[in-house]
N, C-alpha and C positions, 0 to 999 in steps of 0.2 A: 149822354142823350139817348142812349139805349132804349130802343120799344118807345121811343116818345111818339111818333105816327102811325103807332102801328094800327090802330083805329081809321084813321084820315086816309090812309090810302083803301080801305074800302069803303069808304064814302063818294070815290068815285066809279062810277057804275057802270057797267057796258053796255047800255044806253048812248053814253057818251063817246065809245068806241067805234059807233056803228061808220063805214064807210059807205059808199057807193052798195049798191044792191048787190051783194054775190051771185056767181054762176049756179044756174040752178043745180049744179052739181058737186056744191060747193055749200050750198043753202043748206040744206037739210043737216048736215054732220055736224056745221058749224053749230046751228041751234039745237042740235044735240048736247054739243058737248058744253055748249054757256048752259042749259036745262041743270046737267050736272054737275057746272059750278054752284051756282046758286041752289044747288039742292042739297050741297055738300060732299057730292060726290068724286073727291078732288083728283084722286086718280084716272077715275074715271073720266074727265075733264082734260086731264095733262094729256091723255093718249087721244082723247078726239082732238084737241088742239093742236099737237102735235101734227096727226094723219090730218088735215085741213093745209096745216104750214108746209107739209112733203106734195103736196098738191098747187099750192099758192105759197110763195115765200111774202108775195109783198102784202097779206091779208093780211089787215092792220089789226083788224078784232080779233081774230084769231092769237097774235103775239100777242094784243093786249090779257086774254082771257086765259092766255098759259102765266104770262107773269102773277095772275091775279092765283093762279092756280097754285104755283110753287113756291107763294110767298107763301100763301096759309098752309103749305104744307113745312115750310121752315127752310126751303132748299133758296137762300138768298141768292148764290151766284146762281142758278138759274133763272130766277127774275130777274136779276141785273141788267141780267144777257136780254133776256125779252126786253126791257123798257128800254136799254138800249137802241134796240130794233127800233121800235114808236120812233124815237128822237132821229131814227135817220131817214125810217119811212114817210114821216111829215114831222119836220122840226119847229113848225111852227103851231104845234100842237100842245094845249097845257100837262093833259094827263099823263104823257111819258114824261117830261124832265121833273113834274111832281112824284111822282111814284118813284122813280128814279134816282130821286133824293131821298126818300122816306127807307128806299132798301139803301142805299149809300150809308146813311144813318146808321141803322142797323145793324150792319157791316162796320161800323166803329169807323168807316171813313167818313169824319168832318169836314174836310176840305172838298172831298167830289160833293158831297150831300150841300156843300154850301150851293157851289156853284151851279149844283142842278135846278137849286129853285130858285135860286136868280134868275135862270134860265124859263122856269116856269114863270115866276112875276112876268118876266120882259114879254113874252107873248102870248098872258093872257089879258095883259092891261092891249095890246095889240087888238086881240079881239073881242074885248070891250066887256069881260067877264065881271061879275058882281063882287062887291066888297067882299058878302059870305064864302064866295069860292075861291076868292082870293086870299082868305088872311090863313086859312092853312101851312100853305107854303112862305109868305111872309111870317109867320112863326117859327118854320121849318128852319129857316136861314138864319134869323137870330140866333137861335137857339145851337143849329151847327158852326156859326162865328164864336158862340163863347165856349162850345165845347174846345176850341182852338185857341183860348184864351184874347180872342180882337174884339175885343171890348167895345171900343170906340167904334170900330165897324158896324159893332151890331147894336150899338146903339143908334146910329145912321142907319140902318134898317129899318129898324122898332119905329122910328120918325116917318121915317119913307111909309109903313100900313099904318102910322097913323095919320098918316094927311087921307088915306084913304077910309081910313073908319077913327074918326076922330071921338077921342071917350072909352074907347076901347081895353075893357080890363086887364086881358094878358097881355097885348101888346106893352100899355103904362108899366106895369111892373116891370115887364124884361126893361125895360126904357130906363127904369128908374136905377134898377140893378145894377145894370150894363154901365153907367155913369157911375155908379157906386166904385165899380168892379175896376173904371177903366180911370181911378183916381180922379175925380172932376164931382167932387162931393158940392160944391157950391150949384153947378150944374144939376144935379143930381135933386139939389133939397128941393123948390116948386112943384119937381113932377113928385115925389113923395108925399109933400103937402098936398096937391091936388088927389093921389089917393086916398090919401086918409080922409078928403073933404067927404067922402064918396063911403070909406069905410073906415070909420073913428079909429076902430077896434085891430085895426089890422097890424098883422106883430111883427110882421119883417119891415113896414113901414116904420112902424116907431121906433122901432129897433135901430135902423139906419141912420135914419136922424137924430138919434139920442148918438149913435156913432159920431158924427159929424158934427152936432154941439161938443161934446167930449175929448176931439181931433182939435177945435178949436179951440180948446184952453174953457170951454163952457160947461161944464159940470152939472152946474146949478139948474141950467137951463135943459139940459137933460134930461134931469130926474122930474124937472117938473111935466115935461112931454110923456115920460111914463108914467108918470100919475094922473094925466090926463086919459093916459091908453087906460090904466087899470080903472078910471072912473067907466068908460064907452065900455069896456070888456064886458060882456056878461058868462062866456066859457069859462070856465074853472081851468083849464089847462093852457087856454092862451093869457088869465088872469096869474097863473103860476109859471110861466115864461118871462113874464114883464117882471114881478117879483126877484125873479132870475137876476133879470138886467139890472134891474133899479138899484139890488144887493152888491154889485160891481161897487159904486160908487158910495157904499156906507162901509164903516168899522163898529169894531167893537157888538155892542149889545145888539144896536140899532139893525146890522149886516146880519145877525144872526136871525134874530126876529122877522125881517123880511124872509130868508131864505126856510124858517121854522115856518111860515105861512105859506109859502110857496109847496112845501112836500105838504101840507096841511089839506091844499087844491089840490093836487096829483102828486099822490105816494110814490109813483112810477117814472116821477122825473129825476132820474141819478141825476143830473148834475149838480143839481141841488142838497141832494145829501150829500154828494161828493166836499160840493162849497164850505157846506155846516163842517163835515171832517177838517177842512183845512184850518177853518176859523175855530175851532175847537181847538186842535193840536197849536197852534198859533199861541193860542192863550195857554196853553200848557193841562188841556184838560185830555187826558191821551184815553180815557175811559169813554167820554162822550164822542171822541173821535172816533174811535172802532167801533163805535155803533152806527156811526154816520157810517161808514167804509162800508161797512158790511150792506147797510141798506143800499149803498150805492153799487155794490158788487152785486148781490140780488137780484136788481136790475138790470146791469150789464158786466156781468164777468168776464167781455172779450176787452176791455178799455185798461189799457195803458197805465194812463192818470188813476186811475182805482184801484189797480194790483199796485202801483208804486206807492201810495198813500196808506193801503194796508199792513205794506213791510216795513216802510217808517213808524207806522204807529205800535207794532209788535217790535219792534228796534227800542223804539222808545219804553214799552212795559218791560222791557230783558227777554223776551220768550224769543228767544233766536232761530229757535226751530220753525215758529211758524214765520216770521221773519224772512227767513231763508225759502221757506217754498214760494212765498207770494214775491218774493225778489226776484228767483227763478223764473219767474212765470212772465213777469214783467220784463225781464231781460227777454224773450221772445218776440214781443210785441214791442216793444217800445223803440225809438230810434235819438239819435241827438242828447242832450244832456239828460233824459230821463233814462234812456238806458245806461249809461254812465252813472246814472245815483243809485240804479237798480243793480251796476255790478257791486260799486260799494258797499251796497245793502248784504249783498250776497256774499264779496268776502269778507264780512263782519263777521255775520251771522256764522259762517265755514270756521271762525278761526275760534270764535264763541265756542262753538259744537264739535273744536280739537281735528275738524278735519284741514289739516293745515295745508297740502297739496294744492289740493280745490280753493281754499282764501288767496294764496299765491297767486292762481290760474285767474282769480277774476281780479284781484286789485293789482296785477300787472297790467292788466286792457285798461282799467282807468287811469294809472300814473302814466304808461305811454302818450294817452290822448287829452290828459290833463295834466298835464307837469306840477302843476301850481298848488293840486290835491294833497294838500295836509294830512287831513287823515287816513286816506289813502295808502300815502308813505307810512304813516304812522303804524296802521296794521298789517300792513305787507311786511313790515322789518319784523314784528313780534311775531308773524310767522315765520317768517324765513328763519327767526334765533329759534322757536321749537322747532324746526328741521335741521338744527347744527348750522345751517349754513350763515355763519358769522358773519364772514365778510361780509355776506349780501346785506344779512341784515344790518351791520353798521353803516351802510353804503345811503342804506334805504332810509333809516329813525334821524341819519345825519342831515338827508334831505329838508325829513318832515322838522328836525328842529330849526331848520334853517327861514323856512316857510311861515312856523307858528313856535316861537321859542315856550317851552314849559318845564316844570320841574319833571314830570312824569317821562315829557320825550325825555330828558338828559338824562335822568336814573336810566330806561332803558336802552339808551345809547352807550352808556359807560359799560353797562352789562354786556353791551355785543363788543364793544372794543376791550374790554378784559377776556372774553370767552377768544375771541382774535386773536389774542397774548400782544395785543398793542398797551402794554401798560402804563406808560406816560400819557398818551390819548385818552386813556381811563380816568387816571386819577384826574386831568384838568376836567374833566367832562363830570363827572362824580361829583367832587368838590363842588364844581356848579347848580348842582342838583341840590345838594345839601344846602347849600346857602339861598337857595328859593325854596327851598321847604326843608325846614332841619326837625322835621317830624316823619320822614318817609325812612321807615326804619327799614328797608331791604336796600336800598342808596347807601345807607351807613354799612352796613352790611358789606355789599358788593365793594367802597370804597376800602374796607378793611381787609378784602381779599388782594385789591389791587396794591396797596401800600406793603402788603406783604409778600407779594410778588416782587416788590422791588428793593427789597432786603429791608424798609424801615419797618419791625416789629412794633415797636411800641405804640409808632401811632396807630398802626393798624389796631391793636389792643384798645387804644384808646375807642377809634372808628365803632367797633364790636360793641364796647362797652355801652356809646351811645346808644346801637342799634338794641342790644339788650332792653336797657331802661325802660325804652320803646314798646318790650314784650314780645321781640321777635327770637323764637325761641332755638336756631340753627346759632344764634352770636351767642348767644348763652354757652352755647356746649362748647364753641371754639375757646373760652375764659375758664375753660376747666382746666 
């Protein structure tokens, strides 16, 4: 809620600060130094207020006219300090526990900012203030409740200014939000419906309630609400939001087409390229996806979900290099499973590009926190064997065969457990491999080196010969 008042607290004017008549010695400096608030002349302001306050501590306009002073100068804890003062000089005054809240706010403190303007409400309904001066601070507290995530509190807020300005725009929506927000979507749908009575067109309204048809198992009833929006829409940008939404709930052609009409109304809405990228790689079209990615990066190169979708899609073409930077880039930003597929990405891409240290480095962070990662184990062990270190890597492809059995894991696993000089481990593992694919002529190969490691020549001869046939040209020269 940052700078959300920062308007409203000079809306209240020192007009309204004025107390009891000052001492005529007293008089003059003070309207000096309000002259050069109001004139803009802030410092100038803060040292007549000041010299007034070392003369009269209890001068109420005086603190009021310094707080006013050193908020627009930026210095918040010294307006604190002043509206402070207000709330103890006369606490049954609105303008210090309003203002008071507005710099609480400010100062990122939600909780005082709440209770300040509670405190405001209770004693300007006291003295008998107007709805317009009131709903500021009834704003003020909503608004510092959900910075606090109390939803339901300030949705009991939002009720309370609206019994006072009943119809009221911003209040309904935090109302509507706030019920959104605080899990009570049945709650919630009426005052939604009653904004949209109000404004057909409006997007976080339909939005919500297409949420809440959707939450209930109603889909149907969803898409129909934004087609309704997109009928009332006339903005091109809130008409390519709703497109946005409506695309959630289509496949295939239909999903595309929406979301191709969506960047169609504003080119500058990545999510929607982002969308197309996915639904494109989806269908296996990884050319029309990098084009999507890219427009989506375009528009926001700081996003997560868009440097991650770009390394996939460059994963997917083979180009491992650019793969690897946009993975990189994503591993900075990203948190939770996405940085997790963006380490993946990256020890792919490291072990593709022979730098195997670095592929080690990032597909160990994902096998620790992903145990269950297949491929994972899969390219962590083929790196670990181009670094000699056998063991690990038979430790590692025996994982991933265990997880995802294939002929390829078992060929490279028999390779780490022959290079290991476990050769009985080999040849079952080998053997394996062959008999799921007896076309993988380096299997044949490696199982001829293992069978000869364990004194049986000829089969091994045999092994070679296969792999020969095959056209692998290292079994060849061993048959000479």
């Amino acid at each position: 809620m940052k700078q959300l008042l920062c308007a409203a607290l000079l809306i209240v004017s020192l007009g309204w600060a004025q107390q009891n008549q000052p001492t005529p010695a007293i008089q003059q400096p003070l309207q000096q130094a309000q002259a050069a608030l109001e004139a803009g002349r802030l410092n100038e302001a803060v040292q007549g207020f000041e010299a007034v306050i070392a003369r009269d501590f209890s001068n109420y306009s005086a603190h009021f006219g310094l707080g006013l002073a050193l908020y627009r100068l930026g210095d918040l804890r010294g307006a604190a300090f002043e509206f402070v003062q207000l709330t103890i000089l006369d606490p049954n005054r609105f303008e210090g526990w309003f203002n008071l809240g507005v710099v609480r706010d400010r100062q990122g403190q939600a909780a005082e900012a709440a209770q300040a303007f509670a405190r405001a409400i209770e004693v300007s309904e006291k003295a008998g203030l107007s709805a317009s001066e009131l709903k500021p601070a009834y704003v003020g507290q909503v608004k510092a409740l959900r910075t606090q995530g109390q939803y339901e509190a300030a949705a009991a807020a939002a009720r309370k200014g609206l019994e006072k300005m009943p119809g009221d725009a911003e209040l309904t929506s935090l109302l509507a939000d706030s019920l959104v927000k605080a899990n009570k979507p049945l709650e919630a749908l009426p005052v939604l419906y009653q904004i949209l009575n109000n404004d057909p067109a409006n997007l976080q309204a339909i939005s919500q309630i297409a949420d809440i048809y959707i939450a209930q198992g109603l889909p149907l009833r969803a898409q129909r609400e934004i087609e309704r929006g997109l009928e009332a829409a006339k903005d091109n940008a809130v008409r390519a939001q709703l497109l946005l939404k409506k695309s959630s709930l289509q496949q295939g052609r239909e999903q595309q087409a929406s979301l191709q009409e969506a960047i169609r109304l504003d080119p500058k809405l990545w999510a929607a390229h982002y969308n197309l990228g996915v639904a494109r790689l989806r269908d296996g079209n990884a050319r029309g996806a990098l084009d999507s990615f890219q427009n989506a990066y375009a528009q926001n190169p700081d996003e997560p979900k868009v440097l991650l979708g770009l390394a996939t899609t460059y994963d997917r073409l083979g180009q491992a290099a650019e793969a690897g930077r946009f993975a990189e880039m994503a591993v900075k930003t990203s948190q939770g499973a996405e940085k997790l597929e963006a380490l993946f990405l990256l020890g792919k891409s490291s072990y593709a590009l022979r730098r195997y240290s670095e592929a080690v480095e990032a597909l160990l962070q994902v096998t620790q926190q992903k145990p269950d990662h297949a491929e994972a184990w899969f390219f962590l062990g083929v790196a670990q064997f181009s670094l000699k270190d056998y063991a690990a890597a038979a430790a590692s492809l025996e994982k991933a065969q265990a997880l995802a059995p294939s002929a390829a894991t078992a060929a490279n696993l028999g390779a780490a457990l022959y290079s290991a000089g476990k050769y009985s481990d080999a040849e079952r593992v080998l053997s394996q491999a062959v008999a799921l694919d007896g076309r993988n002529a380096v299997a044949w190969y490696n199982l001829g080196l293992t069978l000869r490691s364990l004194g049986r020549v000829a089969e091994a001869r045999r092994a070679w010969q296969r792999s020969a046939d095959l056209g692998y040209a290292p079994a060849r020269d061993l048959l000479r």
